[in-house]
N, C-alpha and C positions, 0 to 999 in steps of 0.2 A: 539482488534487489535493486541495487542503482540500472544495472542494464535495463529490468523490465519498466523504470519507474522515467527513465530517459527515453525509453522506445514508445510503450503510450505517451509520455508527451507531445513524441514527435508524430506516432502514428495517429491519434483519437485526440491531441488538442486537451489533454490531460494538464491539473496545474504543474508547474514545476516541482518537484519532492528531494526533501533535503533525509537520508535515513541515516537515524542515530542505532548507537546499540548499547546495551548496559555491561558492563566491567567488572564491579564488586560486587559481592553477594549473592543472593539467592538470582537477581537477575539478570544477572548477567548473560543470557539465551534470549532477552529482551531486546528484539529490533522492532524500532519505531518508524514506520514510513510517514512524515511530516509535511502536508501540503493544505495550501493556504486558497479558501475557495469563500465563496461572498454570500452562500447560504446553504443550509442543508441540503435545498432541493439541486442544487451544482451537484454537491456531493453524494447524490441519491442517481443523479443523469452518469455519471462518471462511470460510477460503479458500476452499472446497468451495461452502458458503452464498453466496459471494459470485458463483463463477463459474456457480450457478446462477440467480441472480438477475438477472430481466428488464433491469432498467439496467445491468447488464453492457455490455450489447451499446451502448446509448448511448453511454458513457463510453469504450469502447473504440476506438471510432470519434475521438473525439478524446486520446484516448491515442499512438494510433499516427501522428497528425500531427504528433506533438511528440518521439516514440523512433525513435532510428535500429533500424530491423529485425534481431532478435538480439541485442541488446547491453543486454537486461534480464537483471537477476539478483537472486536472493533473497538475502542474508545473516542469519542469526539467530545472536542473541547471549546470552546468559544472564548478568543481572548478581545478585550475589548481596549482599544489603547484610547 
């Protein structure tokens, strides 16, 4: 996750991503990719950028060794300091 999340930044100008992961309980298979952008529609261009983006398909490929099938989801959050 940090390679793909440091290679789009460098390659697509992607924000910088800090990835957390959870430890106790149930969540602990919970990894969070955490990147900090100025509005949704950033983060709508991004993704877009990203799934058009030839290493896509590489990273994908070891993506999907490591997620159980369906059980990805987006959460987006808005902190307002």
């Amino acid at each position: 996750m940090k390679e793909f999340a440091a290679e789009t930044h460098k390659e697509l100008g992607t924000p910088e991503a800090r990835i957390l992961t959870g430890s106790i309980g149930p969540e602990d298979s919970t990894v969070v990719m955490e990147t900090v952008v100025k509005s949704l529609a950033e983060f709508e261009q991004g993704l877009d950028a990203t799934n058009k983006w030839p290493g896509i398909q590489r990273y994908g490929k070891k993506f999907a060794e490591l997620f159980v099938s369906g059980t990805h989801r987006f959460e987006t959050y808005r902190i307002h300091s």
